[in-house]
BAROZA-159036 format. One line per 8 residues: for each residue x, y negated, z negated of N, C-alpha, C, O. Coordinates in Angstrom, 2 decimals, m for minus. Each point is the difference from the previous one (the first is absolute). Layout:
BEGIN
X,Y,Z,X,Y,Z,X,Y,Z,X,Y,Z ~ ...
***
This chain:
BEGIN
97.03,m253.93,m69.39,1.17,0.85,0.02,0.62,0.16,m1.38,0.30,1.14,m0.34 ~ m0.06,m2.24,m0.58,0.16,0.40,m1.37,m0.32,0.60,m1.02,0.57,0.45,m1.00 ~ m2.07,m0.52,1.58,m1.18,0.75,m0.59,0.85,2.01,m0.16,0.12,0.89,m0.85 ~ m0.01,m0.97,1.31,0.79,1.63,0.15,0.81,0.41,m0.63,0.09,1.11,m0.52 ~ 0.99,m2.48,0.50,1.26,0.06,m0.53,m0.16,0.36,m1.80,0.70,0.78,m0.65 ~ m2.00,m1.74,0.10,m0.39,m0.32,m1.41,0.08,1.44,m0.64,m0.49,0.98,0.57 ~ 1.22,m0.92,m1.95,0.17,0.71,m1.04,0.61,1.06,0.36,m0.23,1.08,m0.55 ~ 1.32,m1.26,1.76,1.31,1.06,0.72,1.24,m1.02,m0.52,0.02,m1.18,m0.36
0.81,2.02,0.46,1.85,m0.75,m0.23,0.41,m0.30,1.21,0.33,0.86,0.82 ~ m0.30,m2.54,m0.55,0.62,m0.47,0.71,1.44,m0.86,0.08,0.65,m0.26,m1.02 ~ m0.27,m0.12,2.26,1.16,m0.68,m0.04,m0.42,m1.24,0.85,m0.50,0.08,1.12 ~ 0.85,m1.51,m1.95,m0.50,m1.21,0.26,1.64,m0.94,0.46,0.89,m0.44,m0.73 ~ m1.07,0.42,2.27,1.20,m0.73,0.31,m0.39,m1.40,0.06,m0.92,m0.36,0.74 ~ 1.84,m0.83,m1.81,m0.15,m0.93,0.40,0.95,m1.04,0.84,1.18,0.30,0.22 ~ m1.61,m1.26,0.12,1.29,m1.36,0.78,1.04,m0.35,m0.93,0.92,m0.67,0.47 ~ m0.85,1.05,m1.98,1.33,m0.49,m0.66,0.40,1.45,0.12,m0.60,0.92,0.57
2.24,m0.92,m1.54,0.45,1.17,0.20,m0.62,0.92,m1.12,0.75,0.67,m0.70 ~ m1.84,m0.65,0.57,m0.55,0.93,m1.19,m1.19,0.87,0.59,m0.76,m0.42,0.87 ~ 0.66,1.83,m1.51,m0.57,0.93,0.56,m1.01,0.81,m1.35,0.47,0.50,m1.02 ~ m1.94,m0.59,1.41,m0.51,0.64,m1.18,m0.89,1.64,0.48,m0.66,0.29,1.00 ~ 1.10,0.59,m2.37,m0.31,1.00,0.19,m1.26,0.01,m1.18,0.05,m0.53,m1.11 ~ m1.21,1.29,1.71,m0.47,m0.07,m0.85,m1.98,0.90,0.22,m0.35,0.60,1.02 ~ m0.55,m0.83,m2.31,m1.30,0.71,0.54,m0.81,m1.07,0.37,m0.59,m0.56,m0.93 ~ 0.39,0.12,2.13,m1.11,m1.04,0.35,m1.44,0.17,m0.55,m0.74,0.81,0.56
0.24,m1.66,m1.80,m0.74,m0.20,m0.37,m1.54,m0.18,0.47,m1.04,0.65,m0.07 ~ 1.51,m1.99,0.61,m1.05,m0.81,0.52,0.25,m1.17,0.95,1.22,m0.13,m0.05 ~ m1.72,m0.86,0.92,0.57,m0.97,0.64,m1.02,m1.00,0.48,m1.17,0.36,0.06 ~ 1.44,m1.31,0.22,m1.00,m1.41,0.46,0.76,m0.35,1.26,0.80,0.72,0.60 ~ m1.25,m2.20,m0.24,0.16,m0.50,1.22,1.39,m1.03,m0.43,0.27,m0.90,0.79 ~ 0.55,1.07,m1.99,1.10,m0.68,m0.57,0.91,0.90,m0.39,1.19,m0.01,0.34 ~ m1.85,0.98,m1.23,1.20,1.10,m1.39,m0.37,1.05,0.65,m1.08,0.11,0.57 ~ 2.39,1.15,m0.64,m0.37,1.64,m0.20,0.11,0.25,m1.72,1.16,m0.06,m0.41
m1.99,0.28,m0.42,0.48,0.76,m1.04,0.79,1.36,m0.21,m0.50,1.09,0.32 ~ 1.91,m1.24,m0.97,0.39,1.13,0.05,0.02,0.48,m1.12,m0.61,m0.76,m0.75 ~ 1.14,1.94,0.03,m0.19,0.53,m1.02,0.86,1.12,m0.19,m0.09,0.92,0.81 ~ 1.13,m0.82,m2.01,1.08,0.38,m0.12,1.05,0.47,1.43,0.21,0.94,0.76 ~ 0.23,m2.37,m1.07,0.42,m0.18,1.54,1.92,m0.13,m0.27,0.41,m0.01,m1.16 ~ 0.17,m0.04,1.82,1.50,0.00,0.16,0.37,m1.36,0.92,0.13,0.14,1.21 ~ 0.01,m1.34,m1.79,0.05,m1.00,1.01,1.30,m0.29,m0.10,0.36,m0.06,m1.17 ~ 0.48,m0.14,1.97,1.35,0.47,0.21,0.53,m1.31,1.08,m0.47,m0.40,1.06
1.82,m0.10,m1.94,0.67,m0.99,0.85,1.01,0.46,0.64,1.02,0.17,m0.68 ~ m0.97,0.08,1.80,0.77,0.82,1.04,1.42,m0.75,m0.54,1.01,0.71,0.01 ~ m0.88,m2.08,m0.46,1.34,m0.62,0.15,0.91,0.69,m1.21,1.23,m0.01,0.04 ~ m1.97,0.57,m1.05,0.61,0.89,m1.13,0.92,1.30,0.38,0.75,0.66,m0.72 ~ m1.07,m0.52,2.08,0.30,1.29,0.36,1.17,m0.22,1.30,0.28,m1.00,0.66 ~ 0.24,2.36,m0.65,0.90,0.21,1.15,m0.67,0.73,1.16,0.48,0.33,1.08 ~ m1.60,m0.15,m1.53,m0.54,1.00,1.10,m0.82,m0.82,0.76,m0.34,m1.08,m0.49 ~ m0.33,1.63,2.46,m0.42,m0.73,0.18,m2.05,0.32,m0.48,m0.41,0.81,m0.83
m0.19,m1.48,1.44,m1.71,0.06,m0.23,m0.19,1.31,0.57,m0.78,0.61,m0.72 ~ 1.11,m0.02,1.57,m0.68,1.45,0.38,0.59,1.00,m0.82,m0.58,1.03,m0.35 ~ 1.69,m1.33,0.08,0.87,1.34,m1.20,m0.55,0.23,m0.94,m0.15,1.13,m0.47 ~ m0.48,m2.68,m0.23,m0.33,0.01,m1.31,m1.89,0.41,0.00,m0.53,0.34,m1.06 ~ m0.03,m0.41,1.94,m1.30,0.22,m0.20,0.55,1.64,0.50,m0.52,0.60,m0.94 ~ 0.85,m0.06,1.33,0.49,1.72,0.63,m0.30,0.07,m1.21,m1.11,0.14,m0.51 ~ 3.00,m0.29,m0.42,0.18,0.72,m0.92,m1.19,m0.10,m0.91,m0.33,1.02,m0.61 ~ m0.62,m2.56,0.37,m1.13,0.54,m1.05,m0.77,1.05,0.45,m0.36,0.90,m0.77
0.08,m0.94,1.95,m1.18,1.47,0.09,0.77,0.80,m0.14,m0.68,0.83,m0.59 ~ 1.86,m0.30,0.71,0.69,1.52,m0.33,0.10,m0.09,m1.46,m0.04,1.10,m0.55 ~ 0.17,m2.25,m0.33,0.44,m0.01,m1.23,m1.11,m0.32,m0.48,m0.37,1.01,m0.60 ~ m0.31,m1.70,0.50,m1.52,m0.60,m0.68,0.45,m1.21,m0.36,1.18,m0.30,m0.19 ~ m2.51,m0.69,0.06,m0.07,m1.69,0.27,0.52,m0.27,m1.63,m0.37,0.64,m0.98 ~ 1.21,m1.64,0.98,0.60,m0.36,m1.67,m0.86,m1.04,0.08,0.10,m0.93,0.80 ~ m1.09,1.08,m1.75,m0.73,m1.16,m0.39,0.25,m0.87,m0.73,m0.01,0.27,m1.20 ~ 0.26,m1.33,1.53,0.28,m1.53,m1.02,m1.19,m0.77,m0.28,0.26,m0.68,m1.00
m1.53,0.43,1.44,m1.29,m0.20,0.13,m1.14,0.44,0.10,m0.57,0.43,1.01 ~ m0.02,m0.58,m2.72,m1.38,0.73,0.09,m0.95,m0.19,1.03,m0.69,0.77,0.67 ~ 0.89,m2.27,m0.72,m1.36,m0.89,0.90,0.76,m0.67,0.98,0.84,m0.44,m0.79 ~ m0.42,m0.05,2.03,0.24,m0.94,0.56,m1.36,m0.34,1.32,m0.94,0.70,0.39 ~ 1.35,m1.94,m0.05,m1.13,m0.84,0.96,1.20,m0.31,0.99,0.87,m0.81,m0.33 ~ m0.84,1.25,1.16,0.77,m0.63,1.53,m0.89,m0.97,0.85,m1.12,0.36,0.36 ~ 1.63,m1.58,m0.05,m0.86,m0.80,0.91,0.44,0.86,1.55,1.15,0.36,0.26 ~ m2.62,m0.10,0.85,m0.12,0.61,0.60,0.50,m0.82,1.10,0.22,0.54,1.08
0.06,m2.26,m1.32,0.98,m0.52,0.95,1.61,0.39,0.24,0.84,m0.25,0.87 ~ m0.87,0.65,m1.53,1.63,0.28,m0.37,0.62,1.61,0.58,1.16,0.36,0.14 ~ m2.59,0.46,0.14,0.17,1.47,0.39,0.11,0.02,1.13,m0.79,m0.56,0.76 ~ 1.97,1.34,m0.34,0.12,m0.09,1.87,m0.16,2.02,0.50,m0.29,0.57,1.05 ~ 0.60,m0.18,m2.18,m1.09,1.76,0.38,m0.59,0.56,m1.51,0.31,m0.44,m1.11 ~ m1.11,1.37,1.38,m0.46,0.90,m0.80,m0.03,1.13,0.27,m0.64,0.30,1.00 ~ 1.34,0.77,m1.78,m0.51,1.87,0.76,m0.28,0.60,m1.35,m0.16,m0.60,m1.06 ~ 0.14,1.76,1.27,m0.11,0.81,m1.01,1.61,0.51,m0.34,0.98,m0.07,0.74
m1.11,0.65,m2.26,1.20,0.43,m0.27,0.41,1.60,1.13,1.00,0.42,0.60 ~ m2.00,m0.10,m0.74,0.11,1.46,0.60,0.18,m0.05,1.48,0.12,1.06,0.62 ~ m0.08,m2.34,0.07,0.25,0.01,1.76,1.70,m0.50,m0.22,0.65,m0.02,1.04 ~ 0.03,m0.33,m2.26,1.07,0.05,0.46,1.02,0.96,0.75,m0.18,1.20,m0.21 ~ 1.08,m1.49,0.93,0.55,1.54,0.03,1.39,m0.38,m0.69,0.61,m1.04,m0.23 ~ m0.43,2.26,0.03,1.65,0.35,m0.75,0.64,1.10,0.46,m0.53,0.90,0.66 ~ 1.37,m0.94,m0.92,0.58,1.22,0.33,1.62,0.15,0.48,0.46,1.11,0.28
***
């Protein structure tokens, strides 16, 4: 199923309060590689996790990370940027 997802813009929800936006690289049976990705500590913000992944797809992903590695224990969804809805 990830297999699909690879070298599309996704949104990587994890169990802390942090949320990464980003182009899924590549991935193993541990890491997703991401790649200029937006990894984002929800606690910085006033907004909640669905506002803020909206507004990036209406606005585009602010990248803070060329390269990041997410441990794939820690991921509780994956979609694409483009199945969000907004509106």
């Amino acid at each position: 199923m990830l297999e699909e997802l690879v070298g599309q813009a996704v949104v990587v929800d994890l169990r802390s309060p942090f949320v990464c936006l980003g182009t899924l690289r590549q991935f193993d049976d541990t890491w997703l590689d991401m790649r200029f990705a937006d990894f984002h500590d929800l606690r910085d913000t006033h907004t909640t996790r669905e506002l803020y992944v909206a507004e990036a797809r209406a606005t585009g992903v602010k990248r803070n990370r060329k390269r990041l590695l997410l441990a794939r224990a820690d991921v509780v969804g994956i979609a694409l940027l483009d199945d969000v809805l907004y509106g």
